[in-house]
Structure formats: structure tokens, C-alpha cells
C-alpha positions in Angstrom: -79.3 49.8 43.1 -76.3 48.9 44.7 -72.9 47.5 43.6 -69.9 46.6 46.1 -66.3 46.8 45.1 -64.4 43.7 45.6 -61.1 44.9 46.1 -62.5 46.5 49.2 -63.1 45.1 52.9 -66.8 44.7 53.1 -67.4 47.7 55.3 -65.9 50.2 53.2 -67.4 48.6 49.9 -70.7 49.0 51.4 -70.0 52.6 52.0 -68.6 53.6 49.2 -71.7 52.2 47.5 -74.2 54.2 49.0 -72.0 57.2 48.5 -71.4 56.1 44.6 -75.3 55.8 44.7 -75.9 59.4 45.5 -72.9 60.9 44.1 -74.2 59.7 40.7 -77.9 60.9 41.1 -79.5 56.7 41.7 -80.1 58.3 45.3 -81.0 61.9 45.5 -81.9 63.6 48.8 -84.8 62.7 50.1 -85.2 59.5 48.8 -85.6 56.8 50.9 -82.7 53.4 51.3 -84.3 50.3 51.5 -84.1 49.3 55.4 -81.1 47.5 56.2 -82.2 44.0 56.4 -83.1 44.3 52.8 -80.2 46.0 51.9 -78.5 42.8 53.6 -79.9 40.9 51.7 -79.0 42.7 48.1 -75.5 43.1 49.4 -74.9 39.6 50.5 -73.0 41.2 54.1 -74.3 41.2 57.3 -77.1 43.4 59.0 -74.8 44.9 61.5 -72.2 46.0 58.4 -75.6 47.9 57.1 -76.1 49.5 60.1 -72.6 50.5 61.6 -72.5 52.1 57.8 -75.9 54.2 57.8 -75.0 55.3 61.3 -71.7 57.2 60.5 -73.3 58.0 57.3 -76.2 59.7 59.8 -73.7 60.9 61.9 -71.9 62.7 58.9 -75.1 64.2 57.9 -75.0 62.2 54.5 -78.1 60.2 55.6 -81.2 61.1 58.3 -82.6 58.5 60.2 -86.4 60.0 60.6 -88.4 58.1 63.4 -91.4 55.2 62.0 -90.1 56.4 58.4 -86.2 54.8 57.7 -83.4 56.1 56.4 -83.4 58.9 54.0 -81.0 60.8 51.5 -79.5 64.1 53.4 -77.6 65.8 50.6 -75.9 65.2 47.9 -71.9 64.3 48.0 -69.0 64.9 45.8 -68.1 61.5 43.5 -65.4 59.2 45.0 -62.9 58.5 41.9 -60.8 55.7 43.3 -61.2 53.1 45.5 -58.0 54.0 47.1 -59.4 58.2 48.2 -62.8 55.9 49.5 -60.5 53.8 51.5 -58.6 56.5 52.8 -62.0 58.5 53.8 -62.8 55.3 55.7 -60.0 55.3 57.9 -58.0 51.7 58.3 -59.5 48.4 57.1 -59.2 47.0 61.1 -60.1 50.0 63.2 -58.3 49.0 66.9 -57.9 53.4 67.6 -59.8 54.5 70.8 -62.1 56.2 71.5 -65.7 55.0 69.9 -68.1 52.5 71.6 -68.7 49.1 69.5 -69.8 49.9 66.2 -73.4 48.8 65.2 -74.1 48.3 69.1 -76.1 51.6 69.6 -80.0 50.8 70.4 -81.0 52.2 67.3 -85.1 51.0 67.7 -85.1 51.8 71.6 -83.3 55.1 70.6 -86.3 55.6 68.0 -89.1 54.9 70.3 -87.8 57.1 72.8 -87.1 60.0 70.1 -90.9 59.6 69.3 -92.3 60.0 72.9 -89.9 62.4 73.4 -91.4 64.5 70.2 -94.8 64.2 71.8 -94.0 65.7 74.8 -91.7 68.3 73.6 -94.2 71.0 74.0 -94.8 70.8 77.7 -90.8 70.9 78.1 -89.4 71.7 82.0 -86.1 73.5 81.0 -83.8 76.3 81.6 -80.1 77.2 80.8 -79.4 74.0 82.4 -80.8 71.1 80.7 -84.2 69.3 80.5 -85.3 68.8 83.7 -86.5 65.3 83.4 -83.3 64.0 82.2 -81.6 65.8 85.0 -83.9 64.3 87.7 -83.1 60.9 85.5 -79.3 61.3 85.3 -79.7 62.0 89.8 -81.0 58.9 90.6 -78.9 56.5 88.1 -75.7 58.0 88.9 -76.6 57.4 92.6 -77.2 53.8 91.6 -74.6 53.3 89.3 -72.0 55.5 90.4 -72.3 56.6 94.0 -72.7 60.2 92.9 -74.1 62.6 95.9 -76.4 64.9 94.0 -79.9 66.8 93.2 -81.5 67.3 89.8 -80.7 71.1 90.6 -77.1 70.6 90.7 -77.1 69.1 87.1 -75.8 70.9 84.1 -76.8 69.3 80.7 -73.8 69.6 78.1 -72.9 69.2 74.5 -70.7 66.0 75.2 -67.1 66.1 77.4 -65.8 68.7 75.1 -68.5 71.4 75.8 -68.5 70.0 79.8 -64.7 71.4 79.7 -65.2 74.4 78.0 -68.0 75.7 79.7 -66.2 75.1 83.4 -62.9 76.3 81.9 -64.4 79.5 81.3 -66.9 79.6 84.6 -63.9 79.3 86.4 -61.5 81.5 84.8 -64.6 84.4 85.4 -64.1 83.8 88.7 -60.7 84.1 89.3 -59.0 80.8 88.9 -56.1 80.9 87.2 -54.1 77.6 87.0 -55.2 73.9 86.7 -53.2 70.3 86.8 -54.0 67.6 84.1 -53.0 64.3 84.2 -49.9 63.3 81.5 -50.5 61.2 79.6 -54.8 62.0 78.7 -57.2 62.4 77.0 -55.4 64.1 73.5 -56.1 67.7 72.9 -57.8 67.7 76.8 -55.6 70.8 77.9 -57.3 73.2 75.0 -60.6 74.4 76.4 -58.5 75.2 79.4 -55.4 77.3 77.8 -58.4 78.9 75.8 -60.0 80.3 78.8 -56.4 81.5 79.8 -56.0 79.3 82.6 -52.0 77.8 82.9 -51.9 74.6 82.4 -49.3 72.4 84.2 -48.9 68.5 83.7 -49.5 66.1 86.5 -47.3 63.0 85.6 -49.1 59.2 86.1 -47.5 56.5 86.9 -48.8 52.9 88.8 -50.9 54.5 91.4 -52.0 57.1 89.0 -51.6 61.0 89.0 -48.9 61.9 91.4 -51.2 64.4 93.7 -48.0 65.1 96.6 -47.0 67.9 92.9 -50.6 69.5 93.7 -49.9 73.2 95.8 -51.6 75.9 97.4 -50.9 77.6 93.8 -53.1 75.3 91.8 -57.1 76.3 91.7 -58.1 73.1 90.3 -57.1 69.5 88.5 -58.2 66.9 86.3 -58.1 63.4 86.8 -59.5 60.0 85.7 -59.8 58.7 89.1 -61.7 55.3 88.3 -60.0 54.1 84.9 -57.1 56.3 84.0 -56.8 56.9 80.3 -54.8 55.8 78.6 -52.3 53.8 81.0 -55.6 51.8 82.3 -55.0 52.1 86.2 -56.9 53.9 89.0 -56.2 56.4 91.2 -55.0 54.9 94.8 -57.2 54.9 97.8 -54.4 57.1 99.3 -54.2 59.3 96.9 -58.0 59.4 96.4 -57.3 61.0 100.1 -54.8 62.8 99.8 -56.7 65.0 96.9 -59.3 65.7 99.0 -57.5 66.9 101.5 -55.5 68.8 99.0 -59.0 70.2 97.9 -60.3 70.9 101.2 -57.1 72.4 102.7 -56.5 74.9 99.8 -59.9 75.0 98.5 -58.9 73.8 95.1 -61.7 72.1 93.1 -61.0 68.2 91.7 -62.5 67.3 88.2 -63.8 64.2 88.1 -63.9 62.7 84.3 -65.5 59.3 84.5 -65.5 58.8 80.7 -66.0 54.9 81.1 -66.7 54.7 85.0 -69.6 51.6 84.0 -67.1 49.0 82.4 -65.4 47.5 85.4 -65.2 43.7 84.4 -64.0 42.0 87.6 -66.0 43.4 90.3 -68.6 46.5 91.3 -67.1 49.7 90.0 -65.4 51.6 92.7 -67.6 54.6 93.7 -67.0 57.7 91.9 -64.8 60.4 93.9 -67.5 63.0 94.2 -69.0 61.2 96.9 -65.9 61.9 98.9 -66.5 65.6 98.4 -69.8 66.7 96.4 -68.7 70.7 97.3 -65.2 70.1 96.0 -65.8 67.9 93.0 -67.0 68.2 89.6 -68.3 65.0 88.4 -68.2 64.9 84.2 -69.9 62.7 82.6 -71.3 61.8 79.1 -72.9 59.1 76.8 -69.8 58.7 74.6 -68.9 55.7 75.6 -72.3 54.2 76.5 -74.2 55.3 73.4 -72.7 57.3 70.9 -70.2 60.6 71.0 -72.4 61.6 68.3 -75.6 62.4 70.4 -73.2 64.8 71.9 -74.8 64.6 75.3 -73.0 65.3 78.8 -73.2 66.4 82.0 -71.7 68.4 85.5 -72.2 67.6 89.0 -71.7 70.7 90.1 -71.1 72.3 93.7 -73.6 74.3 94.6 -71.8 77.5 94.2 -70.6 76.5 90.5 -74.1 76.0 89.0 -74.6 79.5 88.0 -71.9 80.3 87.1 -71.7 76.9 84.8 -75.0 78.1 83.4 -74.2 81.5 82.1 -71.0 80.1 80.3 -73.4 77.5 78.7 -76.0 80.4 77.8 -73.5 82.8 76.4 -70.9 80.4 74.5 -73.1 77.2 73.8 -76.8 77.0 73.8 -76.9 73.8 75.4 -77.2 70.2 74.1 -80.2 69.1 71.8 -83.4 68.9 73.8 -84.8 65.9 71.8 -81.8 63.9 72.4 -82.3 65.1 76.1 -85.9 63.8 76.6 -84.9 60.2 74.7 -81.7 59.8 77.1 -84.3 60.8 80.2 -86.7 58.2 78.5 -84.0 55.1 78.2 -83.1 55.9 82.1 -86.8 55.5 83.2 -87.9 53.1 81.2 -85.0 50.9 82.5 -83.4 50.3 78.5 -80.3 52.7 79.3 -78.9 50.5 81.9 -80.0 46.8 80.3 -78.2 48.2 77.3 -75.1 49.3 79.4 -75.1 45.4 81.0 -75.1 44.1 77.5 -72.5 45.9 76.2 -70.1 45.2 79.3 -70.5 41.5 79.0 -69.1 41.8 75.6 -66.5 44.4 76.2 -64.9 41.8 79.0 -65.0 39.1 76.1 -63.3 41.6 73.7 -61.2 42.2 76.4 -60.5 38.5 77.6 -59.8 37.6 74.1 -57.3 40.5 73.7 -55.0 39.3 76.6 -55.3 36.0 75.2 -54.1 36.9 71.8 -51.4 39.1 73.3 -50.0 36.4 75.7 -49.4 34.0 72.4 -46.9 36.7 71.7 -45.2 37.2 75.0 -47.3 40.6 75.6 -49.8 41.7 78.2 -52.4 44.5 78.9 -51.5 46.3 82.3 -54.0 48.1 84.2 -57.8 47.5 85.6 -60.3 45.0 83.9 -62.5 47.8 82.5 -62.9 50.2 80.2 -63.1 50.5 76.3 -59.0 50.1 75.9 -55.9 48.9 76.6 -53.0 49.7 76.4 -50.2 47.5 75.0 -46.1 47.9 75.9 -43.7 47.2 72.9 -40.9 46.8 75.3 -37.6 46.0 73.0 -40.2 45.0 70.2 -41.1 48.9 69.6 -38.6 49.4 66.7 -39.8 46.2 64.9 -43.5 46.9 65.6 -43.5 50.3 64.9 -41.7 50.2 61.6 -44.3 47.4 60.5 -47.2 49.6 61.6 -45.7 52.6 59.5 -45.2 50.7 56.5 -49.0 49.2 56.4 -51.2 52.7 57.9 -54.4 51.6 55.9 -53.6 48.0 57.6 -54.4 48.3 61.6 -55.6 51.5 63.4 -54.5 52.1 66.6 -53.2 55.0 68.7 -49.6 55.2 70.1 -48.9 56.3 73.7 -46.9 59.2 72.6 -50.1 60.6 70.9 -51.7 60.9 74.5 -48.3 62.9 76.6 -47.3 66.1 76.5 -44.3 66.6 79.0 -43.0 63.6 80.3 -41.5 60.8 78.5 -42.6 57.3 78.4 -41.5 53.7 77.0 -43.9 53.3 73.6 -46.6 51.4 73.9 -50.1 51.0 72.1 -53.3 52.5 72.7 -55.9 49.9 71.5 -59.6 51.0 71.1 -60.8 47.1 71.9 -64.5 48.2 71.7 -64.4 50.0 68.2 -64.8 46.9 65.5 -68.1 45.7 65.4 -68.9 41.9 66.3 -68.3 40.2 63.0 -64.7 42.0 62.5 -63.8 41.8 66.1 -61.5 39.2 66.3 -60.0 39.3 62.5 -58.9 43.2 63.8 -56.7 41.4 66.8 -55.5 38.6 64.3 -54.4 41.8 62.0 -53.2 43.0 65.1 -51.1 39.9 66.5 -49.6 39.7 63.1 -47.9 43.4 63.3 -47.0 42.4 66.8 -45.9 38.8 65.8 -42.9 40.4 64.6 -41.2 41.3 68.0 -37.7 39.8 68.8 -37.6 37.2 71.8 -36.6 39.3 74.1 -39.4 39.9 76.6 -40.4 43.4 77.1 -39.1 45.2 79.9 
């Protein structure tokens, strides 16, 4: 049924296969693939290649995924003419860019079980503007576990991923008066929109070794954003006197601190620090989401709110969003109480601090280093002297190695270039040939060490 092109990396052949496949009419929608140990087998490439393929293909809305069934033909697509516009489509042929959890790692037959139960039980539902009340009840107790978080089931709002999170306390809090809120520069890219939309000014807070510099923070500003327990992208944490010194800014002024703890579970070295809303649960927002642990594609987050927020948080999320899907609320509630959410969140940091060990390794052959905390899902590399060389090489192969550079993430303030490396993105098998690809662009430095 299936043919893969040569000339391609085996990930993108397999892709553009199954998109030949149906753009030609072999596989029309509603047809059923073969499961992916038999397509495997056809192909001659590894299970988790099949699987990291159907997912985005799901995720796309090419293919559904139907519970007990398999994999199924969605709709139809438009032909693919050259291998070089399917290879373009499929971004670089060693993906190293930020942002994505490993490929091929999400608990696809846990995730199924739990989407079956939670279809069985859907009609007896506890929900209102703010989320399924079972997964709210869930998400309380594991982020007191797992995070420290002080918090009630009650003072839970259920969101369409980080995204929705921002746009729906943007806009609760621009309702009620605030005007102005601090973000952390460098961060997240594009992180400042939902605020500027809800006509909020937006001033940057710049980062440097002890993370955002809070001694800027004022009487003026209502409320800012930080990455307190993993900064992204510079990898460091926010320190324990400046963790203080917010809260007092916060209690003083009553200004409000958002928490984003995008990747608050990977800490390699020792017990994640405990998140900041402890400090202060009626002066914190605590955002949270399954990006990172699952899948951004299940587009699932939450707010710990203050009390006084929750309302408000709920009639943004009634009148602009609608809330996140309430199947893929029920299965997130049924992983946490069954236990699988966290077993598959201790599986997947043992292999991010391998990914991550290996990395450093790699990157000391070549006289390089990744700064920052032994956690997360990236790291971030400085060029130094070698950013001329490096970056030219990187310009002059795009379809070679994807990764993100540090002037992608800052909006104000000036830094030395560096890398943003996404060191959880490849899947297992193309792990470690995505770092060779990668030590062989930064192979190329001078001799100089970087500064």
C-alpha cells in the first residue's frame, strides 16, 4: 500500500507516504491504516517512527485515532509534487527547536483506556464554566504532591492549554482595572500578545543569572510574569531573594505574580523547588498545563486562582472560550487517579536527564557548555566568538538542524547569541544522530573559548 522515498530521512518518507496514499485515493477517509506494528513491518522503520508520524498526522486532523478501533482516514489532502515541498512541510531532518515533548513518548494505550472510561461516564459529568470537576479535584491533590501548590478544587480553572490560560486572565484582569504588567525578557515568544490584546501595557523585565530583575517592579505595575522554577529560555531560576522580594513587592502594592511552571516536573539533580504560589496562594496565579508532560495538542491547562480571581477567570472563559474539551478533561482526571500520569512523568524525566547528560557531553568535545539548572526540556547553548561561524553554517543548511536562536525569544534588551535547543523533541532512535548533526554545525567554531 505503501512506498517510502529513499532520498528522504525515514520520518519524513514515512509521512509523505501516508499522505501520497490518500492524496491519490489508495486511502480515502474513513478507511482504516493498518496498526503501526504492521505498518512497521511493511515499511521496514521502526514502531516509534509509525507512531510519532500518525500522531502529528492526528494532531493535524489528517488521521483520527478512534478508541478499540485504530487509526482512520480524516479527509482527504492535496497531492505533494516533490519530495523537496514534503520535506519542507516536515520541518528540518534533525528537529533540536523547543518547545514539544519527546516525539512518540505520549501514552497513547493508557491515553485510550482513559478516553474510553471517560466516554462512559460522560453523561453523569460534574462541570461548570470552570472545568470538570473531577479533574479539578485531581489536578488539587497532585500539584500539592508534586508541586507544593496551596489550593482547593474550587479555586481551579480548566483551560485550553498556556495560551487560552493567558488570554483569559489578560482579559479578567484588564475588566477589572489593571492596566500594566511586567514580563520576563527574554520568554516565552509571542508571550506578551494575549496581554497587549486585552490593552494592558506591557513593559519588559530583563533576566539575567538570578533571573528576572524584580528591584524594576513599582507601585505602577498590577501584575508580572515570571518563570520562577526553570526560566525559559536562559535555564536558571529565580533566586530565593528575589523569590522574597516579589512577594513582598506583591503584598506591599497588591500587585498579583504569575506563576508559569511550563516544565516545573523536570528537575534532574534533586526535588523540584516548591512552586512560588505556596509563598502567596492570594497573590499568585499558578499556570499550568500538559504541554510538556503529554502533548500541547490536548490543549489542556490550568489557573490556581485567588479566590477573588475565580469569577472573574470564569466569565472571560465563558464569554471568549468555551473551555477545554471535556473528554480530554475526564482522561487527564483518570491518568492522575489511576496513578499512570505521574509513572509516565518519572519515565520520561529519566530519559530527559540522559538527553540532557549526553548533550553536555557532546558540547564539552567542542569547548561548549549548557548553563543553567539540570531540568527542563532545553538548553540553551552560547556561541561566544564562534556565533559568526556557527550561524553562517546554520543559514546555509535550514532543512539540516532545527533549532531556535536566543534572539527569537527577546524583545528589548540585547544579548550575546546563543542557541535554544529543544533536547526533548527527537524521538529515541534519532536522538543522538540530531546532536551529532548538531556538534558538526558547532564543530566549526574557532579555538577561541567563548566568552
Amino acid at each position: 500500500m505503501l512506498q517510502l522515498d529513499p532520498t528522504l530521512p525515514k520520518t519524513r518518507a514515512v509521512e509523505h507516504a501516508i499522505r501520497a496514499a490518500i492524496a491519490d485515493g489508495r486511502a480515502r477517509p474513513g478507511m482504516r491504516l493498518p496498526s503501526s506494528r504492521e505498518l512497521a513491518l511493511e515499511l521496514g522503520v521502526a514502531r516509534n517512527t509509525i507512531v510519532a508520524v500518525t500522531d502529528d498526522l492526528v494532531a493535524e486532523g489528517v488521521l483520527e485515532a478512534r478508541a478499540r478501533e485504530g487509526t482512520f482516514v480524516a479527509r482527504s489532502v492535496a497531492p505533494l509534487h516533490s519530495a523537496s515541498r514534503t520535506a519542507a512541510s516536515a520541518g528540518p531532518e534533525f528537529d533540536l527547536r523547543p518547545g514539544r515533548p519527546e516525539a512518540g513518548s505520549f501514552p497513547t494505550a493508557r491515553w485510550l483506556t482513559a478516553i474510553r472510561r471517560a466516554g462512559a461516564a460522560a453523561a453523569d459529568v460534574d462541570s461548570d464554566g470552570a472545568g470538570s470537576m473531577a479533574l479539578r479535584s485531581e489536578l488539587a491533590s497532585y500539584l500539592a504532591r508534586a508541586r507544593g501548590v496551596e489550593t482547593t478544587a474550587d479555586a481551579i480553572v480548566i483551560c485550553a492549554g498556556y495560551r487560552s490560560a493567558s488570554t483569559l486572565l489578560a482579559a479578567a484582569l484588564a475588566a477589572g482595572g489593571a492596566s500594566s504588567v511586567a514580563i520576563e525578557d527574554p520568554s516565552l515568544f509571542g508571550i506578551e500578545r494575549p496581554w497587549s490584546t486585552s490593552g494592558l501595557t506591557v513593559s519588559d523585565l530583563v533576566v539575567d543569572e538570578d533571573g528576572a530583575d524584580i528591584g524594576r517592579l513599582d507601585a505602577r505595575t498590577d501584575a508580572v510574569v515570571l518563570t520562577p522554577s526553570h526560566q525559559f529560555p536562559l535555564g536558571g531560576a529565580l533566586a530565593p531573594a528575589r523569590r522574597r522580594l516579589v512577594v513582598d513587592w506583591a503584598m506591599a502594592n497588591g500587585g498579583l505574580i504569575v506563576e508559569d511552571d511550563y516544565d516545573g516536573e523536570f528537575r534532574f539533580d534533586r526535588r523540584p523547588v516548591a512552586a512560588l504560589q505556596r509563598s502567596a496562594p492570594e497573590r499568585v496565579v499558578y499556570a499550568g498545563s500538559v504541554s510538556k508532560t503529554l502533548a500541547p495538542d490536548l490543549r489542556l491547562g490550568w489557573l490556581v486562582l485567588p479566590r477573588d480571581l475565580v469569577r472573574p477567570v470564569v466569565d472571560a472563559s465563558e464569554a471568549l472560550t468555551g473551555g477545554a474539551p471535556m473528554l480530554n478533561q475526564l482522561a487527564l482526571a483518570d491518568l492522575i487517579r489511576t496513578g499512570e500520569y505521574e509513572r509516565h512523568i518519572r519515565r520520561q524525566r529519566r530519559e530527559y536527564a540522559r538527553r540532557r547528560t549526553h548533550l553536555q557531553q557532546a558540547l564539552r568535545s567542542v569547548g561548549l557548555e549548557v548553563p543553567g539548572l539540570a531540568a527542563g526540556l532545553h538548553g540553551l547553548i552560547p556561541l561566544g566568538d564562534a556565533a559568526p561561524t556557527v550561524l553562517s553554517r546554520l543559514e546555509s543548511q535550514p532543512d539540516r538542524v532545527g533549532v531556535h536562536r536566543l534572539a527569537r525569544y527577546t524583545r528589548s534588551h540585547d544579548r550575546p547569541e546563543a542557541l535554544v535547543v529543544g533536547f526533548a523533541t527527537p524521538s529515541r532512535a534519532r536522538f543522538e544522530p540530531a546532536v551529532a548533526a548538531l556538534m558538526s554545525l558547532l564543530a566549526a567554531r574557532d579555538s577561541r573559548p567563548p566568552r
